[in-house]
MDTraj code that builds the backbone (N, CA, C; nanometers):
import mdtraj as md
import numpy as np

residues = "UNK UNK UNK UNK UNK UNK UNK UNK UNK UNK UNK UNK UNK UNK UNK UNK UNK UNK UNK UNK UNK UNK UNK UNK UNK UNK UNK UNK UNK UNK UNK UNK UNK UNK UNK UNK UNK UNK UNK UNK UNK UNK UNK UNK UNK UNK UNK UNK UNK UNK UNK UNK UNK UNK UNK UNK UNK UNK UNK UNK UNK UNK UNK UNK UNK UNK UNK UNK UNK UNK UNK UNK UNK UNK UNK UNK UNK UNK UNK UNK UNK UNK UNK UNK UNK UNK UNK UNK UNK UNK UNK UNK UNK UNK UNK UNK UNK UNK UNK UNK UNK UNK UNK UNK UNK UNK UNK UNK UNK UNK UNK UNK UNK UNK UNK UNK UNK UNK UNK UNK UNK UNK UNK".split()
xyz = np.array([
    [4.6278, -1.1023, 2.6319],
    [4.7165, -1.2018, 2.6863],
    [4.6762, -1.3387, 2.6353],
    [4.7876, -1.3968, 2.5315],
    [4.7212, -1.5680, 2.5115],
    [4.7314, -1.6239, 2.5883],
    [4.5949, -1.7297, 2.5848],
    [4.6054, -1.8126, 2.6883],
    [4.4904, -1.8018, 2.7902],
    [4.4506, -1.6414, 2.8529],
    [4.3892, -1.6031, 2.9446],
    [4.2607, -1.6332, 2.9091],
    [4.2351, -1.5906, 2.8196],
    [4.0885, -1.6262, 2.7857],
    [4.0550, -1.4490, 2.7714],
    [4.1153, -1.3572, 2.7894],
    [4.0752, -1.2196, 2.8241],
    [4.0810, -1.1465, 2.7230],
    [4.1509, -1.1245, 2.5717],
    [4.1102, -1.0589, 2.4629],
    [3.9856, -1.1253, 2.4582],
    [3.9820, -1.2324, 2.4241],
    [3.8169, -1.3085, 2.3575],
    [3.7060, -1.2317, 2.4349],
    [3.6875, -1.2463, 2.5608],
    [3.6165, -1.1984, 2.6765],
    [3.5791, -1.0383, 2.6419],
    [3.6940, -0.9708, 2.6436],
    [3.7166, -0.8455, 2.6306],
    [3.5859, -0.8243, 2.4827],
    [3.6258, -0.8401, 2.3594],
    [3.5917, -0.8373, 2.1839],
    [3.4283, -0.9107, 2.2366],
    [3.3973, -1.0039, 2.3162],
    [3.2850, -1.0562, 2.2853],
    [3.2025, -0.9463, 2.4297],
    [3.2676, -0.8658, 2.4624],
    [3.1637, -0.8161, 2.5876],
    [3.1660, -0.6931, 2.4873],
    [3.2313, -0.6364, 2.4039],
    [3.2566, -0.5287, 2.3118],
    [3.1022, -0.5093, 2.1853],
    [3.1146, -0.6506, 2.1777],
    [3.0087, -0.7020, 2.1023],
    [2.8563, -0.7183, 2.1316],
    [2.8695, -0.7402, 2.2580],
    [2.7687, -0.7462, 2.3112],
    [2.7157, -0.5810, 2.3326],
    [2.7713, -0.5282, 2.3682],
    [2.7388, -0.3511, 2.4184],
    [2.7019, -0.2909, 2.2866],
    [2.7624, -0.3327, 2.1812],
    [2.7082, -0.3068, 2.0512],
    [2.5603, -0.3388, 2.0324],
    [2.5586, -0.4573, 2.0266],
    [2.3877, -0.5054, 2.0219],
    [2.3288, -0.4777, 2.0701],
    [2.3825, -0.4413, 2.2262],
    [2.2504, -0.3908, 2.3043],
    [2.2217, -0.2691, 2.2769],
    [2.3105, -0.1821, 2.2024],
    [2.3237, -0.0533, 2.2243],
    [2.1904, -0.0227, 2.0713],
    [2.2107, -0.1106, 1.9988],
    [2.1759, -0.1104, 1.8730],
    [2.0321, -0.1366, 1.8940],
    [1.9927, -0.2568, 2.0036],
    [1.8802, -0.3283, 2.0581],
    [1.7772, -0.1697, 2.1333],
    [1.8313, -0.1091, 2.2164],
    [1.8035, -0.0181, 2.3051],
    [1.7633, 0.1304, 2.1811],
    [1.8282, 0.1627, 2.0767],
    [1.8214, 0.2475, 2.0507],
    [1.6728, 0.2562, 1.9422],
    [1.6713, 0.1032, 1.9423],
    [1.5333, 0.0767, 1.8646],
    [1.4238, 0.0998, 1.9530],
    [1.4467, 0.0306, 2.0641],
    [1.3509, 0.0432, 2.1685],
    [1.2866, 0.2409, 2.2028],
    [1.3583, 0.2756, 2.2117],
    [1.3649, 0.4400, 2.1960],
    [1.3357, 0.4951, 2.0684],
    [1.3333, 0.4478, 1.9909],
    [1.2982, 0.4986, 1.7952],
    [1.1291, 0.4723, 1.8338],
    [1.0659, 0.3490, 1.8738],
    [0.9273, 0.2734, 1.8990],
    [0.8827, 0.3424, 2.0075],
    [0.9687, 0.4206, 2.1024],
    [0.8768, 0.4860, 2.2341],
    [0.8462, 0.6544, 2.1473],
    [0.9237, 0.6871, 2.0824],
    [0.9131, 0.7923, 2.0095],
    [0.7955, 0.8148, 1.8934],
    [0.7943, 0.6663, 1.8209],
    [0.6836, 0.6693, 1.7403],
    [0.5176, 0.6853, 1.8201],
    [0.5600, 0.6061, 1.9464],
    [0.4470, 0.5934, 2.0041],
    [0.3535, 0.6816, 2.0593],
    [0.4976, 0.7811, 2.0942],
    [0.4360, 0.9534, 2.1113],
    [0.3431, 1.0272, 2.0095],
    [0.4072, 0.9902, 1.8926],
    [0.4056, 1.0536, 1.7881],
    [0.2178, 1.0260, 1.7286],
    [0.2278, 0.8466, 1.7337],
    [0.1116, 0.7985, 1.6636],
    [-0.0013, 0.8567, 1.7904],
    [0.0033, 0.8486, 1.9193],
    [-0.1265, 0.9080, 2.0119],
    [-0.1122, 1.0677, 1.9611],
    [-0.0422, 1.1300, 1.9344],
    [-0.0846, 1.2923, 1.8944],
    [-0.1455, 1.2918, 1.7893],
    [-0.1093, 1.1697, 1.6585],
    [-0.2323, 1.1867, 1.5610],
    [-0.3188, 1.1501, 1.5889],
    [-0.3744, 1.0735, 1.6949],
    [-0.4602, 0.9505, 1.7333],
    [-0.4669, 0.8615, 1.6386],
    [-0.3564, 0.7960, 1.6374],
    [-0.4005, 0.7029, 1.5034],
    [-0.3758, 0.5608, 1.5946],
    [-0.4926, 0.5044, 1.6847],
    [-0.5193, 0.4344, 1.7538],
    [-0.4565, 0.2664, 1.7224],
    [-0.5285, 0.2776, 1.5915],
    [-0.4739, 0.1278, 1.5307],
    [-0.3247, 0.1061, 1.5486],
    [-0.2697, 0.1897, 1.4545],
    [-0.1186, 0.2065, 1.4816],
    [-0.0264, 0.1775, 1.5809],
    [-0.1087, 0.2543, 1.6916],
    [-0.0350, 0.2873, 1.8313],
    [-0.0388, 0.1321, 1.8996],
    [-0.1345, 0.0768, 1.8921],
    [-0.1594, -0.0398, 1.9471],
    [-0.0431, -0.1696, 1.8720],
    [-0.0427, -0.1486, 1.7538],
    [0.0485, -0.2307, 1.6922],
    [0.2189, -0.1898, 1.7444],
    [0.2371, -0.0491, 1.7393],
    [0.3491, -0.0187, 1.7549],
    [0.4110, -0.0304, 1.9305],
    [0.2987, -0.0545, 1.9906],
    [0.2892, -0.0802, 2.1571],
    [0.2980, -0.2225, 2.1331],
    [0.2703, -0.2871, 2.0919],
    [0.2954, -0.4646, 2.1582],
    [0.4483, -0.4998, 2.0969],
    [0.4613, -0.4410, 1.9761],
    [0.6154, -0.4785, 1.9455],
    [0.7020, -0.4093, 2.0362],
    [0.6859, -0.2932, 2.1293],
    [0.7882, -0.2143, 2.2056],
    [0.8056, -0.3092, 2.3022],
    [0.6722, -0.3647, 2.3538],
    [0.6696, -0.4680, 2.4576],
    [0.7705, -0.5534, 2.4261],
    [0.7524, -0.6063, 2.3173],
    [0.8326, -0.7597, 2.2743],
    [0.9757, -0.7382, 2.2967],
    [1.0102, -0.6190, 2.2693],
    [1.1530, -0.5707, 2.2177],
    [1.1886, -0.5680, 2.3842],
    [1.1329, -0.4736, 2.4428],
    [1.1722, -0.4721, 2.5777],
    [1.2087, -0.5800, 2.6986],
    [1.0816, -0.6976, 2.7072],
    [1.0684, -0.7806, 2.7469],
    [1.2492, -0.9015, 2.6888],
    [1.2383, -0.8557, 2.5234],
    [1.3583, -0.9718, 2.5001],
    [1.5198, -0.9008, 2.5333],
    [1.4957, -0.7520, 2.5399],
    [1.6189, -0.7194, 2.6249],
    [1.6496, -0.7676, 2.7638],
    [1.5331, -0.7153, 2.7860],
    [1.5700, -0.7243, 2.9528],
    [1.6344, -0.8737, 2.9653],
    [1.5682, -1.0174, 2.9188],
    [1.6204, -1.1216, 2.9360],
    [1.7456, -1.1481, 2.9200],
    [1.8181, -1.0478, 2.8673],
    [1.9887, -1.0673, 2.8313],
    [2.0638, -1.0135, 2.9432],
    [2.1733, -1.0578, 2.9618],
    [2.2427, -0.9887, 3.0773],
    [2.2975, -0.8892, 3.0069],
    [2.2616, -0.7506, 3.0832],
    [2.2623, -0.6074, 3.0720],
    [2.4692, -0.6120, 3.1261],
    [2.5238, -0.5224, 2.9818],
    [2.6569, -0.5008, 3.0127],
    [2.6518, -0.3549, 3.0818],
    [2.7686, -0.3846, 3.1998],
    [2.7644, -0.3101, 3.3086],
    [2.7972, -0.1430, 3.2611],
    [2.8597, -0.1153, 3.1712],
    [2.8921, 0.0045, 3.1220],
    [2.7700, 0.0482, 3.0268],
    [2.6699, 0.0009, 3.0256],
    [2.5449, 0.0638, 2.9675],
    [2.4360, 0.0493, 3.0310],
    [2.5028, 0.0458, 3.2037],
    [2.3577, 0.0568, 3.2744],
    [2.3182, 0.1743, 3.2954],
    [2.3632, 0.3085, 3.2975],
    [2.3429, 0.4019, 3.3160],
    [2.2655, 0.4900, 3.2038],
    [2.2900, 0.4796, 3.0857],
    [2.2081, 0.4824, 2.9485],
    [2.1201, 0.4256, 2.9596],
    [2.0506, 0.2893, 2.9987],
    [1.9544, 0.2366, 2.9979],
    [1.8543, 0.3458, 3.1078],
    [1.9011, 0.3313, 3.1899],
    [1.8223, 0.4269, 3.3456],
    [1.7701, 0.5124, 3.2824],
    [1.8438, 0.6178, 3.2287],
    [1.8298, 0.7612, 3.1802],
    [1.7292, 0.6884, 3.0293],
    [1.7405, 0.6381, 2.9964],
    [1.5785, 0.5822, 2.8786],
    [1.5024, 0.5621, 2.9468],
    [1.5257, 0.4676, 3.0371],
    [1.3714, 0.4409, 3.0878],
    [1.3040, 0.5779, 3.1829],
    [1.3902, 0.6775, 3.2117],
    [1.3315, 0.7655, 3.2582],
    [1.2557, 0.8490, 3.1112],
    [1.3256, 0.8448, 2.9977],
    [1.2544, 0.9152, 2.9479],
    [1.1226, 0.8285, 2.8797],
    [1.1098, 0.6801, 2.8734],
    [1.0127, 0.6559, 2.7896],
    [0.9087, 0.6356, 2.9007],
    [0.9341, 0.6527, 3.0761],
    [0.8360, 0.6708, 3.1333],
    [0.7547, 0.7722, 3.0825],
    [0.8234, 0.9262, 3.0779],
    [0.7539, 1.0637, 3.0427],
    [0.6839, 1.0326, 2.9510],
    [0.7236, 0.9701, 2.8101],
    [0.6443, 0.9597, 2.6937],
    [0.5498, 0.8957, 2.7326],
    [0.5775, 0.7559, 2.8129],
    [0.4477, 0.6972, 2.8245],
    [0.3475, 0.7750, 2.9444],
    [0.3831, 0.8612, 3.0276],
    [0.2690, 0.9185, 3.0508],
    [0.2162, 1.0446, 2.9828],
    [0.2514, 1.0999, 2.9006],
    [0.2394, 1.1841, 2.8078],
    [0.0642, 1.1172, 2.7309],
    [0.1773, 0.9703, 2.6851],
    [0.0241, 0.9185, 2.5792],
    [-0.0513, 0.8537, 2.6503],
    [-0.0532, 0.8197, 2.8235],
    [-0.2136, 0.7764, 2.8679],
    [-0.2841, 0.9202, 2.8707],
    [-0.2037, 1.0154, 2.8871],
    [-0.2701, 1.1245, 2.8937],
    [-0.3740, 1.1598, 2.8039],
    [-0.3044, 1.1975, 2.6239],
    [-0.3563, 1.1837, 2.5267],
    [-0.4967, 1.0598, 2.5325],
    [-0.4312, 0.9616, 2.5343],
    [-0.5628, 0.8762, 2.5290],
    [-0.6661, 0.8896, 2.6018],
    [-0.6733, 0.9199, 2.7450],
    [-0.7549, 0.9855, 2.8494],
    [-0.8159, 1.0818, 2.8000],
    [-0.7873, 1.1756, 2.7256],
    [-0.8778, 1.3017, 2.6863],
    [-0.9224, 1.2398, 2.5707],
    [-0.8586, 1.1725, 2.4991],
    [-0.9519, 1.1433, 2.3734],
    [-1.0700, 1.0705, 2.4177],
    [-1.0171, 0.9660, 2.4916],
    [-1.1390, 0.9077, 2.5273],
    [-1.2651, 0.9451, 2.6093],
    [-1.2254, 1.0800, 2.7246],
    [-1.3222, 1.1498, 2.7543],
    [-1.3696, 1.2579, 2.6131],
    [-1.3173, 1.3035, 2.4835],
    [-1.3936, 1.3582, 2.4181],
    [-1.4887, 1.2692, 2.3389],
    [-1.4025, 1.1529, 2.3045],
    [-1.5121, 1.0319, 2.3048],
    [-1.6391, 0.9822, 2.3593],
    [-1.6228, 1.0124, 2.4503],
    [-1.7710, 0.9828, 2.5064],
    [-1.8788, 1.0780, 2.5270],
    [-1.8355, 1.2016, 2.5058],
    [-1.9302, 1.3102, 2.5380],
    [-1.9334, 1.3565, 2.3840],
    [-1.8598, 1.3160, 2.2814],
    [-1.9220, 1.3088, 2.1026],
    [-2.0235, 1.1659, 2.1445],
    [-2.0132, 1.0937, 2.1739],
    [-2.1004, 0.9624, 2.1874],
    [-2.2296, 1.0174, 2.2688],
    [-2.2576, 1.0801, 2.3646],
    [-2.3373, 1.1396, 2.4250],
    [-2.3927, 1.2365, 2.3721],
    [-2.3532, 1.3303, 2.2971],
    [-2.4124, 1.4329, 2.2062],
    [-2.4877, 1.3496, 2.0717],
    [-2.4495, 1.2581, 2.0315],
    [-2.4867, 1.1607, 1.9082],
    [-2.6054, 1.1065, 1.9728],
    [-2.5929, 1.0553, 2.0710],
    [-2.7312, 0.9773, 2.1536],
    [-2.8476, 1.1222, 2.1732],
    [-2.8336, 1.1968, 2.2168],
    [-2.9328, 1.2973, 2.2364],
    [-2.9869, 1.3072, 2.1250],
    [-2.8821, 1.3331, 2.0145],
    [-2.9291, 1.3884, 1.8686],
    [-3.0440, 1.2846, 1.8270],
    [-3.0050, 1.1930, 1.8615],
    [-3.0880, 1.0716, 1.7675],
    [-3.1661, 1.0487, 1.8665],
    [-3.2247, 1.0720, 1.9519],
    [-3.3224, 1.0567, 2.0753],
    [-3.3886, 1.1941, 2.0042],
    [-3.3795, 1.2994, 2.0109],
    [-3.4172, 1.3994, 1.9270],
    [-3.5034, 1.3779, 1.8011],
    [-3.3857, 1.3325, 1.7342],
    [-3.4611, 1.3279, 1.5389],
    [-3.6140, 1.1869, 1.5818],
    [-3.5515, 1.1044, 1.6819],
    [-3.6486, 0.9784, 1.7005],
    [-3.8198, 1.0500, 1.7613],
    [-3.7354, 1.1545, 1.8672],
    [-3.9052, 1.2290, 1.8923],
    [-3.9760, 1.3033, 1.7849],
    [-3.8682, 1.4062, 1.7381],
    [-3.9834, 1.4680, 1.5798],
    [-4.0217, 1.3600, 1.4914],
    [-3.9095, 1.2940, 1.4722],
    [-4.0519, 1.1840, 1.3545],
    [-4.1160, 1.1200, 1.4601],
    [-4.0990, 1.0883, 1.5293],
    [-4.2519, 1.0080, 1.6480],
    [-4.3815, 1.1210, 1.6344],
    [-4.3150, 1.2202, 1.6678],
    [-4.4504, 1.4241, 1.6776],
    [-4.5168, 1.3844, 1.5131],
    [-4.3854, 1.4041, 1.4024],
    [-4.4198, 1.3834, 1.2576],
    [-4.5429, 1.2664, 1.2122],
    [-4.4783, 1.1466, 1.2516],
    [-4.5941, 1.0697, 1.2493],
    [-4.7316, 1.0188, 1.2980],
    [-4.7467, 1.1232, 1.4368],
    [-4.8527, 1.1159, 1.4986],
    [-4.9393, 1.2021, 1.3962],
    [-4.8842, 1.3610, 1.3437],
    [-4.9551, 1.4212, 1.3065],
    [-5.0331, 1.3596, 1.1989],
    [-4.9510, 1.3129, 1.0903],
    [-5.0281, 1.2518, 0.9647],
    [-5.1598, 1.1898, 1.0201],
])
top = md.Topology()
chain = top.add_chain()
for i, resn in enumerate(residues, 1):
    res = top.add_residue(resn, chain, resSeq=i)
    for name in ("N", "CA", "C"):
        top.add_atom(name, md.element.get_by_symbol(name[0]), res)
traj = md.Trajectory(xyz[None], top)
C-alpha cells in the first residue's frame, strides 16, 4: 500500500530474517566445530573457535530478534546447550587423564631421581 509505510516495513523485516538467519546458522556451523575440535582435543583451536562463538552470539542477541525466527533460535540453543555439555565433558576427562599422566610422570622421575641417587652413592 503507498503511502503506508508497510511494503518498506514488510522487504526490510524480510531482510532482516535473512541476516539473522544467515547470522544464526554460522553460530551453529562454530558450535559444531567446537564439538568437533574437543573430540580431537585440539585445545588451542577450541579456545580460539570458543571466543569467536561468544562474539557472534553476544552481537546477535543485541539485535532485535524477528518474531518468526524465535522458535528456530530456541530449538538451537537447545541443541548447542547438548554440544556444549558434551565438550565440558570431553574436557573433564581429558583433564582428569591429564593429571594422572602428570602423576605417573612425577613418580617416574622421583624413581629414575632415587636409582641415580642408589647409583651414585655406590661409586
Amino acid at each position: 500500500m503507498p503511502g503506508t509505510g508497510y511494503p518498506d516495513h514488510a522487504l526490510t523485516s524480510d531482510k532482516n530474517l535473512e541476516k539473522q538467519r544467515v547470522q544464526w546458522q554460522e553460530i551453529l556451523t562454530l558450535s559444531d566445530r567446537l564439538l568437533q575440535l574437543a573430540e580431537q582435543k585440539n585445545w588451542p583451536e577450541l579456545t580460539v573457535v570458543h571466543q569467536l562463538r561468544d562474539q557472534k552470539l553476544t552481537e546477535f542477541f543485541e539485535q532485535a530478534i524477528e518474531q518468526s525466527f524465535i522458535e528456530t533460535i530456541q530449538t538451537g540453543i537447545i541443541r548447542i546447550r547438548k554440544q556444549d555439555q558434551k565438550i565440558v565433558q570431553i574436557v573433564q576427562c581429558n583433564r582428569d587423564e591429564l593429571g594422572a599422566e602428570s602423576h605417573r610422570l612425577k613418580s617416574m622421575k622421583s624413581r629414575v631421581n632415587e636409582y641415580l641417587s642408589a647409583k651414585d652413592q655406590k661409586l
